[in-house]
N, CA, C and O atoms as a printed pandas DataFrame, in Angstrom:
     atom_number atom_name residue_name chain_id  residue_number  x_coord  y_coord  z_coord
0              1         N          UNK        A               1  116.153   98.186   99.970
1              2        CA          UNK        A               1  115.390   99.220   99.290
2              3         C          UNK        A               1  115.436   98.964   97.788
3              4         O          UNK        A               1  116.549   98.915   97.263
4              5         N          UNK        A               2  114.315   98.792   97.019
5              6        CA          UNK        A               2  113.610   99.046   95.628
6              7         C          UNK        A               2  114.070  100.183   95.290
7              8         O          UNK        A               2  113.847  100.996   96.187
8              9         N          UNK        A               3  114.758  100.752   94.177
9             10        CA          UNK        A               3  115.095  102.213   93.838
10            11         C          UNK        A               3  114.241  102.206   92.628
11            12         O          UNK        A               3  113.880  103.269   92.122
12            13         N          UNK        A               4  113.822  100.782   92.025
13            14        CA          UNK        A               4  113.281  101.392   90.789
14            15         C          UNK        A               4  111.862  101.020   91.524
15            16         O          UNK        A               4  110.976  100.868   90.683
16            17         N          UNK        A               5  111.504  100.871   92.611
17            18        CA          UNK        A               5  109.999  100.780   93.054
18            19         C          UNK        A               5  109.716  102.267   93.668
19            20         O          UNK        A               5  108.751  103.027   93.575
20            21         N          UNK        A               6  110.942  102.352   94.319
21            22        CA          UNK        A               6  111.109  104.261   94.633
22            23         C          UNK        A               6  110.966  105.268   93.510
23            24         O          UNK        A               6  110.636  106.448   93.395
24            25         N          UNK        A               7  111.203  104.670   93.045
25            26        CA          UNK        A               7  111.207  105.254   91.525
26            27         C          UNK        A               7  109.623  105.710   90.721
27            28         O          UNK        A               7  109.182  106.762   90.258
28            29         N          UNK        A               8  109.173  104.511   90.836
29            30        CA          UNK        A               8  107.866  104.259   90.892
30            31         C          UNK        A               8  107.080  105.083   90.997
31            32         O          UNK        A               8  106.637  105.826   90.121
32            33         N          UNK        A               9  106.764  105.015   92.380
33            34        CA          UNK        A               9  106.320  106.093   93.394
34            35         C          UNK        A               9  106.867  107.141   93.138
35            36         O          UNK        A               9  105.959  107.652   92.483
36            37         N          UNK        A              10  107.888  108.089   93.143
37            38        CA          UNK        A              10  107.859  109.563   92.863
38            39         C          UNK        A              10  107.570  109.787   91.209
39            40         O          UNK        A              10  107.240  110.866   90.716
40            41         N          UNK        A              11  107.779  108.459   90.429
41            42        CA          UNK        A              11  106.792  109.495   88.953
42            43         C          UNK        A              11  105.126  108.997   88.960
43            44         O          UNK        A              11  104.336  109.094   88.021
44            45         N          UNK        A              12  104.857  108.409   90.401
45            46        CA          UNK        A              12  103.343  108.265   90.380
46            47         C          UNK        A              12  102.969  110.112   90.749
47            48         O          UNK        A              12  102.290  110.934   90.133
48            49         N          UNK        A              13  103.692  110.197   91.897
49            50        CA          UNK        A              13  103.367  111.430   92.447
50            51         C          UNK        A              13  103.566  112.851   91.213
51            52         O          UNK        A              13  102.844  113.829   91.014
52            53         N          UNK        A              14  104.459  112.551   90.766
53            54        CA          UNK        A              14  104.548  113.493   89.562
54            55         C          UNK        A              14  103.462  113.858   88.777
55            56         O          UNK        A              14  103.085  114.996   88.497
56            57         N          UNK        A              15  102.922  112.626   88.398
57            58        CA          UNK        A              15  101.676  111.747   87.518
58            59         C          UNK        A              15  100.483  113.041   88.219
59            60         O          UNK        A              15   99.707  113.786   87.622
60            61         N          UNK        A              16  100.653  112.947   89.108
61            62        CA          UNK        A              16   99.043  113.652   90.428
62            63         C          UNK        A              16   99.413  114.423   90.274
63            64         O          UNK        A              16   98.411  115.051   89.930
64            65         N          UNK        A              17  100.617  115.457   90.187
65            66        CA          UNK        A              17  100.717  116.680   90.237
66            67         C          UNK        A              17  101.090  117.093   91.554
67            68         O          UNK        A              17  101.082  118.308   91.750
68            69         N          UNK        A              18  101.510  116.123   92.774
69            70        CA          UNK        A              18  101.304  116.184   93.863
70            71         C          UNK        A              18  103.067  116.982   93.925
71            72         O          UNK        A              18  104.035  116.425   93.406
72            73         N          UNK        A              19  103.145  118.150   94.557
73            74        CA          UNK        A              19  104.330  118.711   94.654
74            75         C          UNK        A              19  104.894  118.478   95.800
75            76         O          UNK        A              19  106.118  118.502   95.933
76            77         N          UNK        A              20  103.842  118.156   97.029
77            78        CA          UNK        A              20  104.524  118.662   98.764
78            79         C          UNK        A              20  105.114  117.293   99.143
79            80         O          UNK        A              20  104.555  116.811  100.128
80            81         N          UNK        A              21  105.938  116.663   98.705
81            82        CA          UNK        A              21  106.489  115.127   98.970
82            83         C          UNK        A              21  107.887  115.308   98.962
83            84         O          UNK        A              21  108.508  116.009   98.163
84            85         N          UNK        A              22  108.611  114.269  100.410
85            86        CA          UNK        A              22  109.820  114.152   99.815
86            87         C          UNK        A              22  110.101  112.889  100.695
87            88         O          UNK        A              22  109.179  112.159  101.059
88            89         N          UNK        A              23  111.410  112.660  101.025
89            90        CA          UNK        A              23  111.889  111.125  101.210
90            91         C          UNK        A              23  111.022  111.055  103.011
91            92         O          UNK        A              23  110.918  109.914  103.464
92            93         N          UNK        A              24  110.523  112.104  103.818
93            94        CA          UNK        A              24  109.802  111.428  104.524
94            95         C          UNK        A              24  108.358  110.537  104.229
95            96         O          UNK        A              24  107.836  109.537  104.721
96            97         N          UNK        A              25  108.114  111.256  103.412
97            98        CA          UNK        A              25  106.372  110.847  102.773
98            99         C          UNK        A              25  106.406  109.118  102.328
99           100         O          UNK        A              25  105.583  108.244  102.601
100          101         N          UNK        A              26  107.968  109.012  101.377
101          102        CA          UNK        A              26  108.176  107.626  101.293
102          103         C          UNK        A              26  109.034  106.674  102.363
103          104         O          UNK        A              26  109.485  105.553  102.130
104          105         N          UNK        A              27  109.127  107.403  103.546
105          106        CA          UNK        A              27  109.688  106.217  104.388
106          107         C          UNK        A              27  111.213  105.816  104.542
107          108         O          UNK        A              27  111.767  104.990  105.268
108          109         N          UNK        A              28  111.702  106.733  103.561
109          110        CA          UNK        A              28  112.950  106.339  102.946
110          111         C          UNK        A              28  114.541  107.806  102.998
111          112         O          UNK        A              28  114.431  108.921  102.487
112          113         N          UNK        A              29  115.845  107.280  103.763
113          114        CA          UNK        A              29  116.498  108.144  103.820
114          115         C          UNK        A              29  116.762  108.689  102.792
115          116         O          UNK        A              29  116.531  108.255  101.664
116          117         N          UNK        A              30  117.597  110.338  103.265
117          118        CA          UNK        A              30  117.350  111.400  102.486
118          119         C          UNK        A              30  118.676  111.083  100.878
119          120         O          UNK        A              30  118.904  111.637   99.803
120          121         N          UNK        A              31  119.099  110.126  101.488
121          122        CA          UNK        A              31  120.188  109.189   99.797
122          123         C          UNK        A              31  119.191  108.466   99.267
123          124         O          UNK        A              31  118.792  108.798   98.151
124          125         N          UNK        A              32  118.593  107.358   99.930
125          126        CA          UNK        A              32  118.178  106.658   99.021
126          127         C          UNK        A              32  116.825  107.485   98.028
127          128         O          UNK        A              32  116.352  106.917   97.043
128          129         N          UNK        A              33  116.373  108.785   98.458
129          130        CA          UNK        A              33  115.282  109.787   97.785
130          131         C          UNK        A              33  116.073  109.810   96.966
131          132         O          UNK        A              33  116.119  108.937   96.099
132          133         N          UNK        A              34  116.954  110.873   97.023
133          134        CA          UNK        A              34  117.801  111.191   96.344
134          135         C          UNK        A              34  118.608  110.313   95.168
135          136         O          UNK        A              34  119.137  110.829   94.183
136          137         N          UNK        A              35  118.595  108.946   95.457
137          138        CA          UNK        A              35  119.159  107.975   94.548
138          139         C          UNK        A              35  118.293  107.958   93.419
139          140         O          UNK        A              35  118.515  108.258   92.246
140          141         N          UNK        A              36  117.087  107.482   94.091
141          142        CA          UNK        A              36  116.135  107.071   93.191
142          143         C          UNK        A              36  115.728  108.155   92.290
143          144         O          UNK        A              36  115.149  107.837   91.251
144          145         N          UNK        A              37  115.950  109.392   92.546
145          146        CA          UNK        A              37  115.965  110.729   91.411
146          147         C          UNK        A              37  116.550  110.805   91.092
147          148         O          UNK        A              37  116.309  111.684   90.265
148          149         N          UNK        A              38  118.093  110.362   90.930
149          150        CA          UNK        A              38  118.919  110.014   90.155
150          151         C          UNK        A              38  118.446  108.665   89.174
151          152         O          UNK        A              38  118.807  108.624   87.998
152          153         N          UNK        A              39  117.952  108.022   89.529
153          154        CA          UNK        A              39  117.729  106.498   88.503
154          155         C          UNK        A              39  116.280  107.506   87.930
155          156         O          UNK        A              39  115.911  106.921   86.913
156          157         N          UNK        A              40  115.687  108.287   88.076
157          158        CA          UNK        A              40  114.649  108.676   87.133
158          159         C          UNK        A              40  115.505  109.628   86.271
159          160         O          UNK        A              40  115.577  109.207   85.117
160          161         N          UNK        A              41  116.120  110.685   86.457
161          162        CA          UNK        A              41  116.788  111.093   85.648
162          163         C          UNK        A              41  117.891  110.772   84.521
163          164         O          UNK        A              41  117.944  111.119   83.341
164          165         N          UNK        A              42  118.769  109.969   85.320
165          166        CA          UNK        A              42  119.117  109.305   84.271
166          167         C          UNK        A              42  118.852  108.714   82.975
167          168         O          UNK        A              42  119.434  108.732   81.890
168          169         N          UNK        A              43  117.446  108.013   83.571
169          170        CA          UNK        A              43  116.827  107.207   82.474
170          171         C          UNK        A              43  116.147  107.756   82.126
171          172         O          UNK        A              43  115.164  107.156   81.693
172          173         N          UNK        A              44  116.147  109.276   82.049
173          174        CA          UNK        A              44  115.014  109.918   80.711
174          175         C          UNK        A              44  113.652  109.864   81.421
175          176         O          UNK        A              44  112.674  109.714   80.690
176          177         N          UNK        A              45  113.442  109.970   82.830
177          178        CA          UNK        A              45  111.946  109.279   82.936
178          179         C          UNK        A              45  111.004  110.519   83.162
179          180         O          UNK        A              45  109.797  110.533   82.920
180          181         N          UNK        A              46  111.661  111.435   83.605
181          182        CA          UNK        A              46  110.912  112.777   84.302
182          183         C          UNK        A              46  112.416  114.269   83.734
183          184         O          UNK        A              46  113.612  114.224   83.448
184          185         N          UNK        A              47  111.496  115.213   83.832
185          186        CA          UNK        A              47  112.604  116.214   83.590
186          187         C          UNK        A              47  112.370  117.331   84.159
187          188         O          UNK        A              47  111.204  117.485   84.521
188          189         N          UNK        A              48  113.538  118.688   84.487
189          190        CA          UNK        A              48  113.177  119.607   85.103
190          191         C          UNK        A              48  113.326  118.691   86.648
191          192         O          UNK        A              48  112.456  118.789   87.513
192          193         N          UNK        A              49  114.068  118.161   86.750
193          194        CA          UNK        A              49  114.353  117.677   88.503
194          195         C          UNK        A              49  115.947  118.567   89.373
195          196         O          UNK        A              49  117.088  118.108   89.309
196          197         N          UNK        A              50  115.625  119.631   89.976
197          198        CA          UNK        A              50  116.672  120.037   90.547
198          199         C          UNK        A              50  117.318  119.414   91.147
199          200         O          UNK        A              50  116.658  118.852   92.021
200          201         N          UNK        A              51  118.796  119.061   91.188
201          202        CA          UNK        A              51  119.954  118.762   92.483
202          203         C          UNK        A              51  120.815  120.109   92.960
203          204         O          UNK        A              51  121.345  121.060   92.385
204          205         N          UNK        A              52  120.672  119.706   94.181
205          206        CA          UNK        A              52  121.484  121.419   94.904
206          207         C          UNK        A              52  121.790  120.171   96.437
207          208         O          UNK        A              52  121.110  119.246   96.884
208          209         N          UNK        A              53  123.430  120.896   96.930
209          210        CA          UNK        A              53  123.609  120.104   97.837
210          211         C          UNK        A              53  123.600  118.424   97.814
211          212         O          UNK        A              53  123.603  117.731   98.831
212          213         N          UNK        A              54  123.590  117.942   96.502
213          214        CA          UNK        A              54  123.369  116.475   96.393
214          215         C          UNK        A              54  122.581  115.349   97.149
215          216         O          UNK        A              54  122.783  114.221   97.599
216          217         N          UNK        A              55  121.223  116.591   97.008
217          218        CA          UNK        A              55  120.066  116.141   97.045
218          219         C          UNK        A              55  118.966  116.551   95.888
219          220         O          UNK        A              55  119.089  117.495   95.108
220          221         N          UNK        A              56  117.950  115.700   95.949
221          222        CA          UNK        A              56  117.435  115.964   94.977
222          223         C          UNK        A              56  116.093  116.856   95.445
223          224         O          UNK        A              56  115.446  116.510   96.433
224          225         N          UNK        A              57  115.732  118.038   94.647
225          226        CA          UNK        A              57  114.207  118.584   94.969
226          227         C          UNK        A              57  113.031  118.812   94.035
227          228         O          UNK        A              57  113.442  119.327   92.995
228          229         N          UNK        A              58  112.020  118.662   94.027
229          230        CA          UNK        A              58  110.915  118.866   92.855
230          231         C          UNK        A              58  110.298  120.318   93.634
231          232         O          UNK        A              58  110.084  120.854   94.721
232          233         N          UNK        A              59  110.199  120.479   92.046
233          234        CA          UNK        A              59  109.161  121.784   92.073
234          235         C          UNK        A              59  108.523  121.624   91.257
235          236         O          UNK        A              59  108.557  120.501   90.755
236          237         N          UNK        A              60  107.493  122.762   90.614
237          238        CA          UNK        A              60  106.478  122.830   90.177
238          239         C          UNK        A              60  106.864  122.364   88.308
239          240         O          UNK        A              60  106.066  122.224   87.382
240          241         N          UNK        A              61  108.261  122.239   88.315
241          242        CA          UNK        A              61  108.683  122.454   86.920
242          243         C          UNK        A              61  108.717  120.897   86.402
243          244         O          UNK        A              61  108.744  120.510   85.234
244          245         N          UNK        A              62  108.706  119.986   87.805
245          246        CA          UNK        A              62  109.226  118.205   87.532
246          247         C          UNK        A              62  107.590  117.619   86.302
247          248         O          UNK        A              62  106.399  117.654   86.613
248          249         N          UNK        A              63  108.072  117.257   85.265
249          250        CA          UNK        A              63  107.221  116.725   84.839
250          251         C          UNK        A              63  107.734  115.130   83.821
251          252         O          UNK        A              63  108.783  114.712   83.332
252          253         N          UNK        A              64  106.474  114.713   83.892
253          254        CA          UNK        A              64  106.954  113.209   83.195
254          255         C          UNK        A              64  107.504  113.196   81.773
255          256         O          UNK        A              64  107.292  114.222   81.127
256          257         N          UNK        A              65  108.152  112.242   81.194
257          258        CA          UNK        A              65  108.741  112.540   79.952
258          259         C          UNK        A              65  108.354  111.466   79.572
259          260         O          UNK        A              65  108.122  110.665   80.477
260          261         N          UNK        A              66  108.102  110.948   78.030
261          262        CA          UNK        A              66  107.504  110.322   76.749
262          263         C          UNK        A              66  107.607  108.932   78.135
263          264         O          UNK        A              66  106.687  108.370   78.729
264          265         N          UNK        A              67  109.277  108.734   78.272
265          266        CA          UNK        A              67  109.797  107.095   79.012
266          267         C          UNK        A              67  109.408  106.929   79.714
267          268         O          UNK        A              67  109.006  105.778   79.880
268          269         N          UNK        A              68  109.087  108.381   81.207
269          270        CA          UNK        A              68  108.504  107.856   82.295
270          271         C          UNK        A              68  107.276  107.559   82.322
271          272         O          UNK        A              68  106.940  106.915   83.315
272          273         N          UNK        A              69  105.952  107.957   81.095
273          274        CA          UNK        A              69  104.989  107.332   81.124
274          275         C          UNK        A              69  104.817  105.600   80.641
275          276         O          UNK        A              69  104.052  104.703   80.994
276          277         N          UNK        A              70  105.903  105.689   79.702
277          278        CA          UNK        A              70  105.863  104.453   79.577
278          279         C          UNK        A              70  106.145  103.243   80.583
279          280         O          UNK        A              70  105.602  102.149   80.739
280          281         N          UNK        A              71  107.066  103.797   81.115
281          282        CA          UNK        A              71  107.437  103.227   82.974
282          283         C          UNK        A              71  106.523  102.661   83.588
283          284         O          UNK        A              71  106.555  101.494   83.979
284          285         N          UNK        A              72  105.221  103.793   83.787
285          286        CA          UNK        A              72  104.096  103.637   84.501
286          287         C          UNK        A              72  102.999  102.258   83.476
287          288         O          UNK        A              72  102.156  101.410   83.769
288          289         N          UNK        A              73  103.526  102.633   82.513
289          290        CA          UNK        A              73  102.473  101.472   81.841
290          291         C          UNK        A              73  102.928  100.653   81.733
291          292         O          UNK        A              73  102.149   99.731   81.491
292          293         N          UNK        A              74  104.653  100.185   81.809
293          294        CA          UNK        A              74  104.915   98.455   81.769
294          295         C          UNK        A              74  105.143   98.549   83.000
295          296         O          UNK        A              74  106.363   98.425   82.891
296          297         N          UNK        A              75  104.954   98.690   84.321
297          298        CA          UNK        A              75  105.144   98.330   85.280
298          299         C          UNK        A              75  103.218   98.207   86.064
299          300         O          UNK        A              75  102.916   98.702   87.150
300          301         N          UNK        A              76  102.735   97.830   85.611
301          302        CA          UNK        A              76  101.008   97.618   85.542
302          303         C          UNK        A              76  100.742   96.865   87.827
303          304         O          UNK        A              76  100.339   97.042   88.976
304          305         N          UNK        A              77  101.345   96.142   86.915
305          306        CA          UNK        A              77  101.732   95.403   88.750
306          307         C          UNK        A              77  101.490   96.491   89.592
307          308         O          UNK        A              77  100.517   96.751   90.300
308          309         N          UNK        A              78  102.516   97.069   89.401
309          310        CA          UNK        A              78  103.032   98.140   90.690
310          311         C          UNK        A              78  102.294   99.207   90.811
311          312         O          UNK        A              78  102.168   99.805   91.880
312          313         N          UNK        A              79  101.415   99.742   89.103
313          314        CA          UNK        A              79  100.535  100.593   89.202
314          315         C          UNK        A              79   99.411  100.283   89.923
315          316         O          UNK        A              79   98.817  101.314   90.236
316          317         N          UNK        A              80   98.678   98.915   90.460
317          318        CA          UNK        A              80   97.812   98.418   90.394
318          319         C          UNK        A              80   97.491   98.326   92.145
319          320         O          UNK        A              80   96.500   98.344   92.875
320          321         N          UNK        A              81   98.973   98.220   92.287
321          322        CA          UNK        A              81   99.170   97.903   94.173
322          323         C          UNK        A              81   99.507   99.311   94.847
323          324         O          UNK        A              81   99.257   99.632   96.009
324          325         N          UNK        A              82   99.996   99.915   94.073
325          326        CA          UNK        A              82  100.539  101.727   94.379
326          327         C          UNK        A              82   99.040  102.154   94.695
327          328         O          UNK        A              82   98.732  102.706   95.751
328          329         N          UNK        A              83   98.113  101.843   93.661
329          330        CA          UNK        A              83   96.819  102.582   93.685
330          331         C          UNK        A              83   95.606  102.359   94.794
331          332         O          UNK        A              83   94.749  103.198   95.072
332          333         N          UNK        A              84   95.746  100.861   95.434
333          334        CA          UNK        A              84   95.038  100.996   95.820
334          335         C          UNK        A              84   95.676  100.896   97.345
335          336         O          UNK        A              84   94.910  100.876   98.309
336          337         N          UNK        A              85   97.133  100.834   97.524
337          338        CA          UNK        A              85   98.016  100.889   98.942
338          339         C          UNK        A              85   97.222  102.185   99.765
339          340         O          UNK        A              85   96.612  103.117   99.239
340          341         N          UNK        A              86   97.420  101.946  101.117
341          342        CA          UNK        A              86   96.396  103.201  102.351
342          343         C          UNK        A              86   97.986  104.173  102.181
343          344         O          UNK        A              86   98.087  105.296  101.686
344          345         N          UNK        A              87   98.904  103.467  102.661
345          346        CA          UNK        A              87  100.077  104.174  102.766
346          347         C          UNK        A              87  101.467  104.087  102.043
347          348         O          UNK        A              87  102.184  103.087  102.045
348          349         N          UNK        A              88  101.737  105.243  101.443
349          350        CA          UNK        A              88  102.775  105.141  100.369
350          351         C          UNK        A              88  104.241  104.314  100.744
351          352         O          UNK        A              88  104.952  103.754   99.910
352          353         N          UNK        A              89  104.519  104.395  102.344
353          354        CA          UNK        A              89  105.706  103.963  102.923
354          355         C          UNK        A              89  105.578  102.198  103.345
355          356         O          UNK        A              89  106.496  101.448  103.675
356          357         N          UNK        A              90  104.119  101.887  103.197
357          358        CA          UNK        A              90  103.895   99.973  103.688
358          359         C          UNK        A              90  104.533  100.035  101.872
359          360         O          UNK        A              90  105.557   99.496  101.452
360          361         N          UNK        A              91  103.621  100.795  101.155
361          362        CA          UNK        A              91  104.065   99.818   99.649
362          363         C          UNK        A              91  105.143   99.947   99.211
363          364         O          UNK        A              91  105.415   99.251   98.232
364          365         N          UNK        A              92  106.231  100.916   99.770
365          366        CA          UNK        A              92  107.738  101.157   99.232
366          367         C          UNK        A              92  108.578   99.959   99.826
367          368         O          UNK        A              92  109.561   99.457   99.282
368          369         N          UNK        A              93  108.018   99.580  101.053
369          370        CA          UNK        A              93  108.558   98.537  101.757
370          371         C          UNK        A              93  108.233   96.831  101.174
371          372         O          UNK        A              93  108.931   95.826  101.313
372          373         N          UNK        A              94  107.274   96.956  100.684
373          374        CA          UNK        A              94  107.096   95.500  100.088
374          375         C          UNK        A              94  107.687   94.859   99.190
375          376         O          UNK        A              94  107.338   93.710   98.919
């Protein structure tokens, strides 16, 4: 597992505004979700990300921060294959 490709993907979804997502949508167990919202938080990328139970949850409050857009723009590649992927869980896997 990619955590910073997981990564990816939940500040794409952020990006949309898309709220109803969680580690089934990406294919991926309920740690490694959870990891990878840890590696966005950490790094300044998104803010307003709840942990309860040491898991991670978004609500309406998760939004991108100055870094995580920048994320999305040096990682062009991934924006490019994210966008036009049918299913979010083939491209987490690649």
């Amino acid at each position: 597992m990619n955590i910073e490709k997981l990564a990816f993907a939940i500040l794409k979804e952020i990006e949309k505004g898309n709220q109803a997502y969680d580690e089934e949508t990406f294919g991926v167990s309920v740690e490694e979700f959870s990891d990878a919202f840890r590696y966005v938080v950490s790094n300044n990328l998104a803010k307003n990300v709840l942990f309860a139970d040491d898991r991670a949850y978004v609500y309406t409050t998760a939004s991108l921060t100055p870094e995580g857009i920048a994320y999305i723009k040096e990682n062009s590649t991934w924006n490019k294959a994210y966008s036009v992927a049918k299913e979010i869980r083939e491209w987490i896997k690649l």
